[in-house]
C-alpha positions, 0 to 999 in steps of 0.5 A: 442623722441624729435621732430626735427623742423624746418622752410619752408617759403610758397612763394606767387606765380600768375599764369595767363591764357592765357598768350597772348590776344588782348585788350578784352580778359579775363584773369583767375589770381589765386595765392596762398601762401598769407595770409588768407582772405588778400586783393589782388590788381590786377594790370595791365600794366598801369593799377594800380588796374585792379581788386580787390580780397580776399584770402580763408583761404588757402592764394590762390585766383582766380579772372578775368580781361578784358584786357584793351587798352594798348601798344602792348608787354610784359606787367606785371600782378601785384597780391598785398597783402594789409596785407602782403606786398608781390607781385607776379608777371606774364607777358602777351603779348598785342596782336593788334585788329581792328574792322570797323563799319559798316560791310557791304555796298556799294561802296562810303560808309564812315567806321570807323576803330579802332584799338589797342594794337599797339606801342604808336605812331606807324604809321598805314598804313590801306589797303582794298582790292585790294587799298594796303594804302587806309588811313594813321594814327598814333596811341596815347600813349594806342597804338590805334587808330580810323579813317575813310575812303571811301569804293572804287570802287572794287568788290563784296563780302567779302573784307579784311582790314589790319591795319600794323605798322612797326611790325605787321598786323592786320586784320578785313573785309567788305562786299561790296553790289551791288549799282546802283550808278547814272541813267541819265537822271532822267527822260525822254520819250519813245525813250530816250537814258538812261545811268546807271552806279553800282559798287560792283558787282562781279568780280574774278581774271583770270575770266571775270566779272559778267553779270549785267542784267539790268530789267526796269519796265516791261521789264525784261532784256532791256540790259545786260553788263559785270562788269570790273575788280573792280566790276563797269559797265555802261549800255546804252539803250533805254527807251521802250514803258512804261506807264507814271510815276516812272519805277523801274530799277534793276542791277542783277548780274548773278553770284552773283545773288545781286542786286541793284535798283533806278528809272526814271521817264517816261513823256509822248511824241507826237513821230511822226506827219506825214507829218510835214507839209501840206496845208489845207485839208491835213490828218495829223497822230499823234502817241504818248506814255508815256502815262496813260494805256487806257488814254483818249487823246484828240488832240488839233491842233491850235486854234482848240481844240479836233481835234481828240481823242484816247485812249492810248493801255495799253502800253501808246501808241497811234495814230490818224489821223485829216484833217488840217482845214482852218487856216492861214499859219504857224507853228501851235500847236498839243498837246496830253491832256490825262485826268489823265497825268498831263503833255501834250506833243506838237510838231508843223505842218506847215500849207503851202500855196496853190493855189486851182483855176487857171481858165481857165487853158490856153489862148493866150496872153492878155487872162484873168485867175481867180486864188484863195488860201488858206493857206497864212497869215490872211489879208496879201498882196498876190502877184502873179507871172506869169512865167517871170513875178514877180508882174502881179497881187496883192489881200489881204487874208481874215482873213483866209488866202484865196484869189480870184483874177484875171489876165491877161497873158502878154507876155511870151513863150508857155507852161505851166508857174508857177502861184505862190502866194507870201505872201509878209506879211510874210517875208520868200518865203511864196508861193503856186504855181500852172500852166497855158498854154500860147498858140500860136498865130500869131498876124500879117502879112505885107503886106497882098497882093504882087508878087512873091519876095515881102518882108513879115514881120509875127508877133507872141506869145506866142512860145517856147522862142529861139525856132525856128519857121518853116513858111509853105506857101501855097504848101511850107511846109518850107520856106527857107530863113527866116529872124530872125526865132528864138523867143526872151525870151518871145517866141515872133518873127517877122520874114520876107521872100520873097514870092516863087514862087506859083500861083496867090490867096489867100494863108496861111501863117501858123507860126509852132511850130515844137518843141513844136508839137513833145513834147506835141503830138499835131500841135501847130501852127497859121495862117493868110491869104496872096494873090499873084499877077501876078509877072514881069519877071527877065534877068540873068546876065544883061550884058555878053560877046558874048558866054555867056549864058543868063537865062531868068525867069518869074512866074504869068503866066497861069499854062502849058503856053508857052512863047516865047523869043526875043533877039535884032533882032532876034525872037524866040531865045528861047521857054519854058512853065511854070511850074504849079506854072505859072514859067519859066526858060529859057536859050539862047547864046548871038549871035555875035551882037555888042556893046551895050544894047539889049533887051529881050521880053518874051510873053505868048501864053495864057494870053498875058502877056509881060515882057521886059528885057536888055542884054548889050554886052561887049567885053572880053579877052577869054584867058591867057597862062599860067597865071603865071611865073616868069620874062622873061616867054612868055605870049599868051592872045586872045579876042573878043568882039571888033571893026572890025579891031580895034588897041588894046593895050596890058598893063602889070601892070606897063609897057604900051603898052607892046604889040599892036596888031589889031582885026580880022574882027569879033573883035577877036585877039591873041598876045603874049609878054615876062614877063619883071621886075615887082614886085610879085604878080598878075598883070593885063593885060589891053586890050585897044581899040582904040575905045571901050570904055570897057577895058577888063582885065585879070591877070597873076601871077609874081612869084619870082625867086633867080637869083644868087647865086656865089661862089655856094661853101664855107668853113664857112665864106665864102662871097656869093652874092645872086640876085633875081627878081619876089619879092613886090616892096620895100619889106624886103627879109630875106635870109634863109640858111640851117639851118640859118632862116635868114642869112642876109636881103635886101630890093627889088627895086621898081621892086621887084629885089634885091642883097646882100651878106651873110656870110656862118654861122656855118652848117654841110656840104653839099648842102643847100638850099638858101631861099629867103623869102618875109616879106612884103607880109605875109602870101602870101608864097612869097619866092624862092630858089637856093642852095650853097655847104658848105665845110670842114675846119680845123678852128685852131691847138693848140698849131702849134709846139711842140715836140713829146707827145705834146697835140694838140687841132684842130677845124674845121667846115662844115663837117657832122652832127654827122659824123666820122671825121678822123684826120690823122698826117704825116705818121699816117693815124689815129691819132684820131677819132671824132663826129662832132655835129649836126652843123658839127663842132668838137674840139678834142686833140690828142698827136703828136705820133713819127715823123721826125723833121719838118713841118708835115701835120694836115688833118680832113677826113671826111667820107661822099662822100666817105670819099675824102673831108678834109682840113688840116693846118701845125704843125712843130715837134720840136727835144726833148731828152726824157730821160736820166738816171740816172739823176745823176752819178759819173766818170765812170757811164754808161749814157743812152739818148733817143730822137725823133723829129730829121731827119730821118736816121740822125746822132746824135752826143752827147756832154757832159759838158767841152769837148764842140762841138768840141768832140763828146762823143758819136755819133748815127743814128736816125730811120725812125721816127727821134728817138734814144738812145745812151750811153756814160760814164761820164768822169772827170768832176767837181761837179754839174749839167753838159748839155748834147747836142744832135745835128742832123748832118743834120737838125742842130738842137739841143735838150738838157738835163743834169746830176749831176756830184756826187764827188766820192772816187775812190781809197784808198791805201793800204786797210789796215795798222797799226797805223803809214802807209802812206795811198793815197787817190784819187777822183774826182767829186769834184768843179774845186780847191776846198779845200777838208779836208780829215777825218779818223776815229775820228780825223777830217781833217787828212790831207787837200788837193785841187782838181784840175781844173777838180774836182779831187785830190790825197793825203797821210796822215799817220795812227794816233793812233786810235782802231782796225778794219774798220775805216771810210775815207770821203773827205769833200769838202768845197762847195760841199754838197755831201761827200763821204765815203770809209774805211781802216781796221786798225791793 
């Protein structure tokens, strides 16, 4: 048997796993079908030989690779046999990868990003976390990139990073750690506000952020926030009461329980020095922390060192107390030294002024005052002030600060008063104060001896300034009647009286303080010593008529005393004893004696002592009735006093002897006269003696009076003339009326009387008071009144004429203020209502209503008094024709006319267009009103606008009105026909011979005809060929615009 052969090629073949990767991935190759122990090159993408391999004795193979950076897709494995020549191949896809550096960190942190097996130049957008593009880059020609970026703000935890081309995404993460991000300030003492800020905490969407519990040095939760949204919070509080030196501070959050931590430093801190301020021998607290635990503290004030020592607790804080040394004024040092804090804490103490001596603590004025302080500037000039006074002294400190001075009180008012020492070295009120009383003083009395009466003068300080001063005098406890009581600024006074009425000696005078004794609870007062001598006596009045009652008073006299009193010639006329105080008061009537000075001899019955006195007296007018009236009054006057039988002469202001009279045997008289024409006002009456030289006066008082006032009644406008008497001499008299103040002004004679005329001016009506008023005399109320009576008038009508529904305006014054004024026309009672205004007056319209032609009565009624005062004026009512209708028509039209104005139950006779006066074409009677209507139909006339005249057969007056005379067809015969037939046509209305062309149908001027004189024609013309059916004539006048129509049925 012979074997059958034949041929097989082995084809060489690679297979590679896995078939996709990232850069980085390791790739198994194996092949097989190659020759035995060939040389396989193993290439890659871009790589040309990635490794290098040898077949078995089998032809097969298997080898590895890394994949190396190279552009993202299909990329091509290579197996090469060197001996053989053959190549297989298989494919891989390049998948992208991304890497960061470092893997964890804190918000603000720079990371690097590489990334590859992206598209050659690809534009890479990298993402983090909640920031969608954080950074941009591009990747090179191998499809990879590298670049950086800032790690922000968001929250805690693990944080994804994209890295997305326009194909794909790739992704790595980042684990963000809490981080206290800044501590503000760095440093800072107990008390001080710090402000810590973080980020990376924890927070989760939909669920609030984390609390972030803040630890500061020993204190394990000194505040606590809530992260926001990206993970960052800020906390604030304040630095608690620590030692000295670097305090730790930790954020921990809760929920996550990280943690982050940075520090600030404590500084030690002088907290408070109480009071800040204060004189010599103050006790002053100090308190301080931030200091060394159980530091040793040694306080340091001014140039004083170790004033007081303590030692801190074990928290750093501490207080202590010291006295303030002598030292000078100002703002001095406290410093805290501890002996391990490199640093030492100061605050300052103002050192003040004092006044430590005022000695004596009062004094009147003029006494001298020690006054020392401390406190103040070293070897200043010290300036003191008293009260008022700004420099009543000056000294100079020693170089301590302290002064001893003295002075002396000046002039000023009771009281405590400020001691204040100025420091005038130091610029800027460096002061201390202290106090001392001035008291009360009476310094002098003038005269110190006098009567009862005398004028004494009492001087004083040292009071209450512009305080009143109460002077008790002897038994008086307040005199009265003291001249310039008060006390000036400085609580000084002199004031002055008269001495009252007490008995002889030595008496106080005692100046109070009563406003000073009820606030400081003691009597402040003073006194000195005044003595009283016996007094003359004194006559009240010196001098009176008979009758007239005489007081006699006298003082220093025995106490209980009688004294009796002699007038003239007679003794004893009266007797009295004096009070207890040596006074006396007596009255007597002087008895009839004439003319003349008497004396007046008052004697004691104990002491003897006399005083003489005078009464003169005079005659007198005992009485005037009545003491005013006007000119023309009856005056009685009475007196005595005078010579027996003595002629006495009566004058009147202006007029001499207006009367004469003689006196009675015992000097009395009465008379009388009558007021004759003076000017107003008071006037004297003058009694004069033939032989006493005193002439006594009385006084009556002139009033004025309105004499006159004529007409006593007027419309507005009317004249009315005014007199009057009783007025000032040559005075402006305005004449009030009504509602007028000053309707007119006159001047009155040298006698007071006057006349003058004034127009009654617009006022309501009625009575109204006539007022004459005085202008010279103002403020006197010189002034009179009578009265006048304002009547109604209608002023106008407007227009005087008119026919009926004419519009009428009326005016008219001098009625009511706000009255209901009727107006009444003719047969119309009420026409129209109205108001007048306050002053009376009124305008209104009212429309003339239907009345009988002629003059006709316009009355305005008022309604006051009954409604009986009026006025009135005329209006004539003019013949009208109201209506005519239609207004245009053809011959034969039914014409209707209306109208009024004409005589009552008058006939009215119509005439129409050409038929003239002589022929009525219709004929009427008026009603009661002097209305009608009446109807005619037109008759032939020609065309156009044709007068209608209607003419009262009794008035004679006419009215016209007028129609339009219209051209008409009146008839067409036959109605119908056939082409050929004769037709007439017939109308009037048209103009007096005109040319009329007749058309028919189509043809136009069929015939042509002329009207006659009274506008109408007639004509024939014959049918002409035109079409069956209604057929259209029209008479077509050459100047009448109006062209009437008819039709013709054509057969």
């Amino acid at each position: 048997i012979r074997p059958a052969t034949t041929t097989f090629s082995i084809l060489p073949q690679t297979i590679i796993t896995p078939l996709t990767g990232s850069v980085g991935t390791l790739v198994n190759v194996y092949g097989d079908g190659y020759k035995a122990g060939e040389v396989i090159h193993v290439s890659f993408g871009t790589h040309p030989t990635i490794t290098l391999t040898t077949t078995n004795s089998m032809g097969t193979f298997g080898t590895t690779f890394t994949v190396d950076v190279q552009p993202a897709g299909v990329t091509t494995v290579t197996a090469y046999g060197l001996t053989s020549g053959t190549a297989t191949y298989a494919t891989f896809t390049v998948g992208n990868l991304i890497t960061v550096s470092p893997t964890t960190g804190t918000v603000g942190l720079v990371v690097e990003l590489k990334g590859n097996g992206f598209n050659a130049g690809a534009s890479i957008n990298i993402g983090f976390g909640v920031t969608p593009s954080i950074k941009g880059t591009t990747t090179i020609g191998d499809g990879s990139f590298v670049t950086n970026f800032t790690i922000d703000t968001q929250p805690l935890g693990t944080t994804t990073i994209s890295a997305t081309d326009s194909a794909s995404t790739m992704t790595c993460v980042f684990v963000i750690k809490p981080n206290i991000i800044s501590v503000t300030p760095s440093s800072g003492t107990v008390g001080a506000s710090v402000t810590v800020s973080g980020n990376g905490y924890a927070y989760s969407p939909g669920i609030l952020g984390e609390t972030v519990v803040i630890h500061f040095g020993n204190s394990l939760t000194i505040t606590q926030t809530v992260a926001a949204y990206e993970g960052s919070f800020t906390a604030i509080w304040t630095i608690d009461t620590q030692s000295y030196g670097t305090t730790t501070i930790t954020g921990y959050g809760t929920r996550s329980t990280g943690f982050a931590t940075s520090s600030i430093r404590i500084h030690p801190n002088i907290i408070s020095v109480t009071p800040d301020s204060g004189t010599v021998g103050c006790l002053i607290t100090v308190s301080g922390n931030g200091f060394g635990a159980t530091e040793y503290i040694g306080i340091n004030f001014g140039t004083t060192m170790s004033r007081g020592t303590t030692t801190a607790a074990s928290n750093g804080s501490w207080t202590v107390t010291f006295t303030i040394n002598t030292q000078k004024f100002g703002t001095t040092t406290v410093e805290a030294a501890g002996v391990t804090t490199p640093i030492y804490p100061t605050r300052t103490l103002k050192i003040l002024p004092k006044v430590i001596l005022v000695s004596p603590f009062s004094g009147t004025v003029g006494a001298t005052i020690t006054v020392g302080g401390n406190g103040f500037g070293a070897s200043s000039s010290i300036r003191i002030k008293f009260g008022l006074h700004n420099t009543i002294t000056t000294i100079t400190s020693d170089n301590r600060g302290s002064f001893t001075t003295s002075l002396t009180i000046n002039l000023q008012s009771y009281g405590t008063k400020t001691v204040t020492a100025c420091d005038d070295t130091l610029v800027g009120f460096v002061e201390a104060t202290s106090t001392a009383k001035i008291l009360q003083k009476v310094t002098s009395i003038t005269p110190t001896t006098g009567i009862v009466g005398t004028l004494m003068t009492v001087s004083g300080n040292g009071y209450g300034a512009g305080e009143n001063i109460r002077i008790e005098f002897g038994t008086t406890a307040t005199m009265s009647g003291v001249v310039n009581p008060s006390t000036d600024g400085n609580g000084s006074f002199t004031c002055s009286f008269y001495v009252d009425t007490q008995v002889y000696g030595s008496t106080s005078v005692i100046a109070w303080s009563d406003t000073l004794t009820a606030s400081e609870g003691v009597d402040v007062k003073s006194h000195k010593d005044f003595k009283i001598t016996p007094i003359l006596i004194m006559v009240s009045p010196t001098a009176g008529t008979v009758g007239a009652e005489i007081t006699v008073a006298g003082n220093g006299f025995g106490n209980a005393e009688v004294i009796s009193i002699k007038f003239g010639n007679t003794d004893g006329i009266g007797t009295t004893s004096t009070e207890s105080c040596g006074s006396f008061t007596i009255t007597f009537t002087i008895n009839t004696q004439k003319y003349g000075t008497t004396t007046i001899t008052a004697s004691g019955g104990t002491t003897g002592v006399t005083a003489i006195g005078t009464v003169s007296i005079h005659p007198n007018i005992i009485s005037i009735s009545p003491t005013i009236g006007t000119v023309g009054a009856l005056i009685t006057v009475a007196g005595n006093g005078f010579d027996n039988t003595e002629e006495i002469r009566i004058h009147l202001g202006i007029t001499t002897n207006i009367v004469t009279c003689s006196a009675e045997a015992n000097g009395s008289w009465t008379t009388w006269f009558t007021i004759d024409t003076q000017p107003y006002g008071t006037t004297t009456i003058i009694t004069d003696g033939a032989t006493t030289p005193i002439k006594p006066e009385g006084t009556i008082t002139i009033l004025p009076k309105v004499i006159l006032v004529s007409p006593f009644s007027g419309t507005v406008g009317t004249t009315i003339t005014v007199g009057g008497n009783g007025f000032g001499a040559t005075s402006s008299i305005h004449i009030k009326f009504g509602l007028n103040s000053s309707i007119t002004t006159v001047i009155s004679d040298n006698r007071g009387s006057w006349t003058t005329t004034f127009t009654i001016d617009l006022q309501f009506y009625g009575t109204k008071t006539v007022t004459a008023y005085d202008d010279t005399l103002v403020g006197l109320g010189v002034e009179a009144t009578s009265c006048a009576k304002i009547l109604p008038k209608v002023l106008s009508i407007s227009p005087t004429g008119g026919t009926v529904g004419t519009l009428v305006t009326i005016r008219g014054n001098g009625y009511g203020t706000s009255e209901a004024v009727r107006i009444a026309f003719g047969t119309t009672p009420t026409s129209k209502l109205v108001t007048s205004n306050i002053v009376g007056s009124f305008t209104t319209t009212f429309s003339i209503d239907t009345q009988a032609y002629g003059t006709t009565s316009v009355v305005a009624w008022s309604l006051v008094d009954g409604g009986g005062v009026s006025s009135y004026l005329d209006f004539k009512i003019d013949q009208t024709i109201i209506l005519v209708s239609p207004k245009s028509g053809t011959v034969g039209e039914l014409i209707t006319v209306s109208g009024n104005g004409f005589g009552r139950t008058e006939t009215i006779r119509i005439f129409f267009g050409t038929k003239g006066t002589a022929y009525p074409i219709a004929t009427t009677i008026t009603n009661v009103y002097g209305s009608w209507t009446t109807q005619f139909t037109i008759d032939t006339q020609i065309y156009g606008t044709t007068t209608i005249e209607a003419k009262g057969t009794t008035t004679g007056v006419s009215a016209y009105g007028s129609i339009t005379v219209q051209p008409f067809i009146i008839s067409i015969t036959p109605k119908s026909g056939t082409v050929g037939s004769l037709v007439t046509v017939s109308g009037n209305g048209f103009g007096s011979t005109e040319s009329i062309r007749i058309h028919f149908g189509a043809t136009m001027s069929i015939v042509l005809t002329t009207s006659v004189a009274n506008g109408s024609f007639t004509t024939s013309f014959t049918i002409n060929t035109q079409g069956y059916g209604t057929t259209t004539i029209t008479a077509d006048g050459i100047w009448t615009p109006i062209k009437p129509t008819g039709t013709f049925t054509i057969l």
